[in-house]
Structure formats: structure tokens, C-alpha cells
VOGU-3710 file (C-alpha; in Angstrom, 3 decimals, decimal comma):
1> xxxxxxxxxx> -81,265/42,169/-9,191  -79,182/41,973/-6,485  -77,080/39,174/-4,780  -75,142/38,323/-2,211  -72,876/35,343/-3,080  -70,631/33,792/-0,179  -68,230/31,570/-1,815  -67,742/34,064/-4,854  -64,254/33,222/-5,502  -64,885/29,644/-5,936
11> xxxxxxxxxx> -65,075/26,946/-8,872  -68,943/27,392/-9,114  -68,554/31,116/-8,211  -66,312/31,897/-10,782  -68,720/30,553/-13,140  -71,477/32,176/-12,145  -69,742/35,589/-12,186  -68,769/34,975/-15,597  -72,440/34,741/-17,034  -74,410/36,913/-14,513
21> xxxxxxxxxx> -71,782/39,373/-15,245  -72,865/38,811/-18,799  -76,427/39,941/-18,060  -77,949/43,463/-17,375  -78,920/45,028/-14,395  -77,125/42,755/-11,700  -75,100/43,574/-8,705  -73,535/41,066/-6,228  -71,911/41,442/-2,391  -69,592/38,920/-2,576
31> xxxxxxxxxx> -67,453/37,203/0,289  -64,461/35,023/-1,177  -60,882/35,440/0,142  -59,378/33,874/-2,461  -59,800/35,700/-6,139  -57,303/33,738/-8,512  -60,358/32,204/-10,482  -62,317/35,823/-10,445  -59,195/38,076/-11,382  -61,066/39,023/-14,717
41> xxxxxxxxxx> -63,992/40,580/-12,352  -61,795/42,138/-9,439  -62,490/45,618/-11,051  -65,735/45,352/-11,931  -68,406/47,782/-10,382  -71,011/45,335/-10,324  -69,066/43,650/-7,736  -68,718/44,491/-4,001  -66,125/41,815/-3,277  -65,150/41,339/0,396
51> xxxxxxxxxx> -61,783/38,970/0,977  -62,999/37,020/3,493  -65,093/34,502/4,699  -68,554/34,966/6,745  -67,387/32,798/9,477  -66,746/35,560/12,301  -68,490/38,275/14,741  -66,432/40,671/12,352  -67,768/39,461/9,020  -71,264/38,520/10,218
61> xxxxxxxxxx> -72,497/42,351/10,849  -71,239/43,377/7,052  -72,705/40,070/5,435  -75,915/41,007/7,305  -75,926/44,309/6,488  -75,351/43,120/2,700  -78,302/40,580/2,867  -80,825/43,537/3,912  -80,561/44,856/0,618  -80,119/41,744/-1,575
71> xxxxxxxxxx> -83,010/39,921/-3,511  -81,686/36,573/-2,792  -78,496/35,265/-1,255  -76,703/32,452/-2,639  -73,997/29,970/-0,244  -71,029/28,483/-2,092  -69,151/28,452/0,682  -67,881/24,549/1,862  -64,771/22,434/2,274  -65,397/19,433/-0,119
81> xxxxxxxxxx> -62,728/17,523/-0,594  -62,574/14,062/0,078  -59,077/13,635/1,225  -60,013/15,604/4,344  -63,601/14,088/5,570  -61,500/12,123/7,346  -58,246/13,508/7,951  -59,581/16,740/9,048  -63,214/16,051/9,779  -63,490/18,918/12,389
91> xxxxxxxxxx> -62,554/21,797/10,045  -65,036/20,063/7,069  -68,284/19,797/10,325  -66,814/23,577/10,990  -67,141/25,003/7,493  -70,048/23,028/5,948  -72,203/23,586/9,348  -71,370/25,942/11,904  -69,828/28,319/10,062  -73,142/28,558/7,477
101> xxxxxxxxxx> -75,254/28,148/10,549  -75,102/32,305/11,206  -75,732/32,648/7,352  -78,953/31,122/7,944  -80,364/32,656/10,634  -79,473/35,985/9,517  -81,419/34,875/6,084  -84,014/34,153/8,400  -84,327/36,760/10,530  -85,013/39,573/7,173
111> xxxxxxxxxx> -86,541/37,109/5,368  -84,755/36,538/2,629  -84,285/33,901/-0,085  -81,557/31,302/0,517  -80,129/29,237/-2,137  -78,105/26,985/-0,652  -75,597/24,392/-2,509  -75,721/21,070/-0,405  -74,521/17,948/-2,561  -75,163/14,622/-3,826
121> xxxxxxxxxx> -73,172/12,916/-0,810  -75,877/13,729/1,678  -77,592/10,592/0,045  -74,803/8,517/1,180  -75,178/4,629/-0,038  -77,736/3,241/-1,508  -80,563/0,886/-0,534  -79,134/-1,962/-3,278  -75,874/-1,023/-1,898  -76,897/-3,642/1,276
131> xxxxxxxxxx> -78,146/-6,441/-0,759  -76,377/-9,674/-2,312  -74,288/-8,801/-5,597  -75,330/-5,192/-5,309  -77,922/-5,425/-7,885  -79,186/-2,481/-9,624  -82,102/-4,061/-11,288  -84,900/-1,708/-9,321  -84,709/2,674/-9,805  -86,402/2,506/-6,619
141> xxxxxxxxxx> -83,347/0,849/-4,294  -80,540/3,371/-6,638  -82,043/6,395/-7,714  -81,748/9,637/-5,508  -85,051/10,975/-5,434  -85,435/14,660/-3,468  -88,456/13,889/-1,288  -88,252/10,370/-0,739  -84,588/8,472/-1,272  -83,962/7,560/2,451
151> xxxxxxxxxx> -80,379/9,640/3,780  -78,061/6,838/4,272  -74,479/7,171/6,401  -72,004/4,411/7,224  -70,463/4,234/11,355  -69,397/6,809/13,463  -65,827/5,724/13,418  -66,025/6,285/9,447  -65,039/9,565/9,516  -65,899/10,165/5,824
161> xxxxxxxxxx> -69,175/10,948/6,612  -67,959/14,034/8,404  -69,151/15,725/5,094  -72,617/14,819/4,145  -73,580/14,733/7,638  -72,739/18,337/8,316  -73,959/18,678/4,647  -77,450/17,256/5,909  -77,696/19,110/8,982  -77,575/22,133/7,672
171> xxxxxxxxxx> -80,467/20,920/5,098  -82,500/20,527/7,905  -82,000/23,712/9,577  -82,410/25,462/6,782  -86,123/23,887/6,469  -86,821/24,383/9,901  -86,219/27,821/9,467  -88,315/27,884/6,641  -90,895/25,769/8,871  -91,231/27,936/11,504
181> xxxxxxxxxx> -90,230/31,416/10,247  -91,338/30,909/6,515  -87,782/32,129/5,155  -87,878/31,169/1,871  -85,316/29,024/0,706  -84,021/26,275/-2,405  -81,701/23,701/-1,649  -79,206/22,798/-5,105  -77,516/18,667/-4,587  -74,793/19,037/-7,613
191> xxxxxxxxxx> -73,693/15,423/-8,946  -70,253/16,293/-9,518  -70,007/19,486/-11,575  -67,084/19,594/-14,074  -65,342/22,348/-15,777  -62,110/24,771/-16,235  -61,204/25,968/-12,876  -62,532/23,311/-10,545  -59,528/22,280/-8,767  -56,226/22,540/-7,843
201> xxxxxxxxxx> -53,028/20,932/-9,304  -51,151/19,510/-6,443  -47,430/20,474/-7,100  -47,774/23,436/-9,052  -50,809/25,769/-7,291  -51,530/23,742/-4,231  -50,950/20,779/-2,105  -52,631/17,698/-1,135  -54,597/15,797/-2,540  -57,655/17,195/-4,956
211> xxxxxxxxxx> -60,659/15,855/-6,157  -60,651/12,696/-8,859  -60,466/14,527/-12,252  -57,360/16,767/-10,891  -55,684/13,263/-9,044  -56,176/11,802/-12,425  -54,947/14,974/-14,450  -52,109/15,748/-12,612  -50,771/11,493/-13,174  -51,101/12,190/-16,797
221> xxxxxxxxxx> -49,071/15,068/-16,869  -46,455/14,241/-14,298  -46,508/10,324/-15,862  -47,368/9,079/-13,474  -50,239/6,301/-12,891  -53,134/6,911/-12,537  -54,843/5,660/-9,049  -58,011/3,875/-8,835  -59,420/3,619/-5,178  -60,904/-0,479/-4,693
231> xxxxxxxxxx> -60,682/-0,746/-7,928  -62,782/2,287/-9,169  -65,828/0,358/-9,455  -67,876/3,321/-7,909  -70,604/4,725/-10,451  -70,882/8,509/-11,234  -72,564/10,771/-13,320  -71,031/13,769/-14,464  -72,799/17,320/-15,247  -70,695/20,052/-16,745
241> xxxxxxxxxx> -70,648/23,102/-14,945  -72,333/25,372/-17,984  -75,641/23,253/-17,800  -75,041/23,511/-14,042  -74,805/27,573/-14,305  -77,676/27,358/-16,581  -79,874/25,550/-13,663  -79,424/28,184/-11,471  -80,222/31,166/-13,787  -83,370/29,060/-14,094
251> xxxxxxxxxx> -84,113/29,475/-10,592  -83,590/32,828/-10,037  -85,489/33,649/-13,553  -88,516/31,404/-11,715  -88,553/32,144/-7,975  -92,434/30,798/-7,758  -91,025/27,794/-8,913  -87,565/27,580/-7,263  -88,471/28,736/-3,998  -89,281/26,040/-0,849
261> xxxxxxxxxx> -87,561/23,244/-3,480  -85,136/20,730/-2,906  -82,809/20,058/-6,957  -80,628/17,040/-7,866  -78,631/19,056/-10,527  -76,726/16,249/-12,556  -76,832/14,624/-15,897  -77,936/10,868/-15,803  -76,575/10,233/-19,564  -73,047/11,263/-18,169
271> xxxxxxxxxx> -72,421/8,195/-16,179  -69,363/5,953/-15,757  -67,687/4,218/-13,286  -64,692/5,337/-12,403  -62,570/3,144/-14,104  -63,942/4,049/-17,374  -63,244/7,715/-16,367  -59,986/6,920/-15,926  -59,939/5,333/-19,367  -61,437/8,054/-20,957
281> xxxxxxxxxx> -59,338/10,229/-19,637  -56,261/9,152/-20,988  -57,587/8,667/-24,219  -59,065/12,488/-24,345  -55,182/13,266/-23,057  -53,617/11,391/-25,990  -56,083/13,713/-28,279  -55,646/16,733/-26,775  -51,519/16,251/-26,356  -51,349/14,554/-29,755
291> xxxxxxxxxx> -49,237/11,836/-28,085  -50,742/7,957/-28,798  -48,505/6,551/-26,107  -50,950/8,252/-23,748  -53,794/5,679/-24,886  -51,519/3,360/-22,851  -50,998/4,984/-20,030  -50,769/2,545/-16,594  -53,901/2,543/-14,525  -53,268/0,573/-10,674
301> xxxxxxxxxx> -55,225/0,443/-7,996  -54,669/0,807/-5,029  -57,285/0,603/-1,277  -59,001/3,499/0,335  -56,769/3,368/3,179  -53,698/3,689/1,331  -54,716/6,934/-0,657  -57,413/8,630/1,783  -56,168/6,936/5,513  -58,569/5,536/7,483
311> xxxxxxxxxx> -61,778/5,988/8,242  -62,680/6,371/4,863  -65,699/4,553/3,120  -67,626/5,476/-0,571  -70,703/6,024/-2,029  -71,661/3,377/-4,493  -73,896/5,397/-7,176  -75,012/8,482/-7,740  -78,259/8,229/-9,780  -79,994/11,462/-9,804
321> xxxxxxxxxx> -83,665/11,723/-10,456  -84,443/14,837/-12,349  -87,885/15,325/-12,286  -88,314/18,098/-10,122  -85,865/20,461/-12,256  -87,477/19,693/-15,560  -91,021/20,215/-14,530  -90,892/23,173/-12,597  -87,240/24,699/-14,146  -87,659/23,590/-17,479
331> xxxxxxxxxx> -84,159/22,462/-17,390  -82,293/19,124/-18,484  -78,828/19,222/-19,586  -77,049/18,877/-22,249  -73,434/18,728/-22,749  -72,053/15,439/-23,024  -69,112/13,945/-20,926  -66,844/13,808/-24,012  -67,480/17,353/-24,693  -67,078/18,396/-20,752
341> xxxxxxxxxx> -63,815/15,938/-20,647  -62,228/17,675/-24,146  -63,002/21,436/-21,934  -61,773/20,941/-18,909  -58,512/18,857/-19,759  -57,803/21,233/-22,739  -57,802/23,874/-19,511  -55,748/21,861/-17,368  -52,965/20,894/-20,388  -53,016/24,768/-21,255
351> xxxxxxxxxx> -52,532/26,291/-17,967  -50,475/23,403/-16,005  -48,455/20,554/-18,721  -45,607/23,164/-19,115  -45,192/23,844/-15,663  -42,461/21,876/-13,251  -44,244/19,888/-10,726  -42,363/20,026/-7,654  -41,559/16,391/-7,253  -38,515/14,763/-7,940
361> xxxx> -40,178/11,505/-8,132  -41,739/12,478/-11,488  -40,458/10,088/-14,763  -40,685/11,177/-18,474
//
């Protein structure tokens, strides 16, 4: 098998290298500029790795060339980080549509098999979001269903829809393709993947401000508290990213079934608000470090203005109907959010709680 992989060098990519390179008989083009998560594959022959992204006249002839030969080609590629829908929401429209845009039409014009990772957020709110109390006494007003859960995005001046709506227009391209030029194609909605390797560390290998399990990871070890946006009333489910890795193996072992599809990919057991992931956190911290004051460790909140700027506004619950994966996949996960917390923040602990964040603001 053979596959081109744009996005290679990423969280999910890394992943994916790791247990396709595990397999037999697999070869993959891939396009990633940055490698720091795929050192352990840099020299393998299996991979064709180009450093840099498909987002140019120069890098659209060799991806194309690439995709001729390839039995299906997989997108990774995206900016999706909530901290910039809104600061930056013309780079995040950039990178999640135009620049996949030419990635699609050149997977339509030979043909070839697109599996393309949207995400949950395209759902935006929910229906019960709108009524009194927000009352989630009816599946049918919460649960994201592929075929039939209406798309819903807040105002135009709410810039943190920049994301999902770029997210959803390429969705639609991408079946319209398929509509009118039969490409065949599988669209993957991940309800936030966790795992070793999924984000940066502000102060010690990047800057800003990174996704919640990082924000929250990087108070604990700089003691700092941890921030809950409004409160951190917001309901998530959490999938670890080896049942997630499993998924797709199961749709490139069953094209029949995986092709012309549209996947949640999430684990509905795995759900807490985030003020109980917050809580959990620490107390997995005060395990892992061996240190009980941790099980104490201050929680504030503090509004979505003050930590993302404005313009910013939330998805209530992610609820993901998995139907469509177990019947025609045969996949459910399995991992539980303890054992997916204990993983990733042993990672984060080993690699990053002896390092010197650069802050001077940081208290023992």
C-alpha cells in the first residue's frame, strides 16, 4: 500500500507513522516541515518525507505527482488551535480551506481516495444549547449525528468560528467533488484526540497559547493555576489517540466500507466537563509526581475574553454518535480517560517538569 500523508509530521501523523510503520508492505509520500515528533522515522526507507507544506505552485506539482501513484491520500494538514480562530482567523480560513482546496482537486482530477480529517467543531452549538436551562434531556437536540445534526455557527463578528467554518467548507467541496466527479472520498470528525505528543509546552518548545490539556499541564508544572474559561462548564468527550489510530487502520483495511462516509471518531464514555478535567488532572499529577499537595492545586476562572480576546464564543457539548463507525468499521473504543490521562501526562512530566520555563513569573 501506498500513501501520501500531508500533515506527516504532526500529532496524529506521528502516530500513524509509528503503527503503519509497524506493518508490512507500506510506503508513504509525506509532506510535513516540521519532524521533531517523527525523528525516530527520518531515516526510514519507507518514507519519502518532503519538508514542506502543499500550499504552493512549487509543492503542488510534486504532491501531484506523488498522489498518481498512491492508493489513497490522507490530509492532516490544519491550524487548530483555539487561541488563534480569532486572533488570527485569516491564516486558520487560509490553512484549513484554501490551502487544502488544491489538495482536493488534484485528488479529484486522478481519482483518488481522500481521507480527509475535518473535526468535531464543524457541529458548532447545539440545538438544546438555545433553549431555557440548556437542558439535555433529548439525544436528539445534543447528539452529533453525521447525516442529520444540523451545522450550527454563532455571528460573523465571532471570529471563533473562523475554524469550523473553513472546516465545513471544505466538507462540502470535498462532496461536491465526489458529486460530480465521483472521487472517492471519507471524511474523519475527531472529538478531541489525546495522547504523547499532541501539543506544545508554551515556555519551553513553543509559544502561545496551546490547546486545554497542555494550558492545564504546563500550570501544574510551572505552579501555576490552572485556568478555567466561564467557568469550564463546557462538556467534552475525550478519545485517546491509539483507539483513534486504530479507526483509521479500519478504514483503510475496509475501503468498501470507508469510502463516500462521513465518521465521528470519539469515545462517549470519556466525557467530562471541563472542570472535572481540570480536577482530574491534578489529581493524576499528584500520582504521577508523587506529590499530595498537587491534589490541592488552585483552579480560577477566568472569561473568554480575558484568555482568548474577543470574538471568541464555545461549543457547549460534544456528544458523538457512533453508529456509523461500529456498523460498517467494526470499531468502538476502548481506552478509558484515566488510562489516556496517566499516558499522556506521564509524557509531558518526563519530557518537560525538569525543564526551566522561561518565565520569571513562575512560583515554587
Amino acid at each position: 500500500m501506498r500513501l501520501v500523508i500531508a500533515g506527516c509530521g504532526g500529532f496524529i501523523g506521528s502516530h500513524l507513522l509509528d503503527d503503519l510503520f509497524r506493518r508490512e508492505g507500506i510506503d508513504v509520500d509525506g509532506w510535513d516541515p516540521e519532524t521533531d515528533k517523527i525523528s525516530d522515522h527520518l531515516f526510514n526507507p519507507h518514507l519519502n518525507l518532503h519538508r514542506a507544506l502543499v500550499d504552493s505552485k512549487e509543492t503542488w506539482k510534486e504532491f501531484e505527482d506523488a498522489v498518481r501513484h498512491a492508493d489513497a491520500v490522507i490530509n492532516l494538514a490544519a491550524i487548530c488551535n483555539p487561541s488563534q480562530y480569532n486572533t488570527k482567523p485569516l491564516a486558520v480560513i487560509k490553512a484549513n480551506f484554501f490551502d487544502v482546496y488544491p489538495v482536493v482537486e488534484i485528488c479529484a482530477r486522478h481519482h483518488k481516495w481522500l481521507i480527509h480529517f475535518s473535526t468535531s467543531e464543524v457541529y458548532g452549538r447545539t440545538l438544546a444549547s438555545y433553549l431555557p436551562d440548556n437542558r439535555y434531556d433529548n439525544p436528539d437536540l445534543f447528539e452529533l449525528d453525521e447525516a442529520t445534526t444540523p451545522l450550527i455557527m454563532g455571528p460573523i463578528q465571532n471570529q471563533r468560528w473562523s475554524y469550523a467554518c473553513a472546516k465545513q467548507l471544505i466538507e462540502r467541496f470535498i462532496f461536491a467533488c465526489h458529486y460530480e466527479t465521483g472521487m472517492p472520498f471519507t471524511i474523519v470528525r475527531p472529538l478531541n484526540f489525546f495522547g504523547p505528543k499532541m501539543d506544545f509546552i508554551p515556555g519551553r518548545d513553543g509559544d502561545g497559547v496551546p490547546r486545554v490539556l497542555a494550558c492545564f499541564m504546563t500550570a501544574l508544572m510551572n505552579r501555576e493555576p490552572m485556568l478555567l474559561v466561564d467557568g469550564g462548564n463546557r462538556m467534552r468527550t475525550v478519545v485517546s489517540i491509539h483507539d483513534a489510530i486504530r479507526a483509521i487502520w479500519a478504514m483503510l483495511e475496509r475501503p468498501d466500507r470507508a469510502m463516500n462516509q462521513v465518521f465521528n471518531i470519539g469515545n462517549r464514555d470519556n466525557e467530562v466537563t471541563i472542570r472535572e478535567l481540570a480536577e482530574l488532572m491534578r489529581d493524576t499529577y499528584a500520582e504521577i509526581t508523587g506529590n499530595a499537595a498537587f491534589l490541592q492545586h488552585p483552579i480560577e476562572s477566568v472569561t473568554a475574553e480575558e484568555f482568548y480576546g474577543p470574538g471568541y464564543e464555545d461549543c457547549d457539548r460534544r456528544m458523538p454518535n457512533l453508529d456509523r463507525a461500529r456498523t460498517l468499521l467494526d470499531w468502538a473504543p476502548r481506552i478509558s480517560l484515566r488510562e489516556t490521562l496517566v499516558e499522556t501526562m506521564q509524557f509531558y512530566h518526563d519530557h518537560y517538569a525538569t525543564e526551566t520555563p522561561a518565565r520569571s513569573e513562575v512560583t515554587a
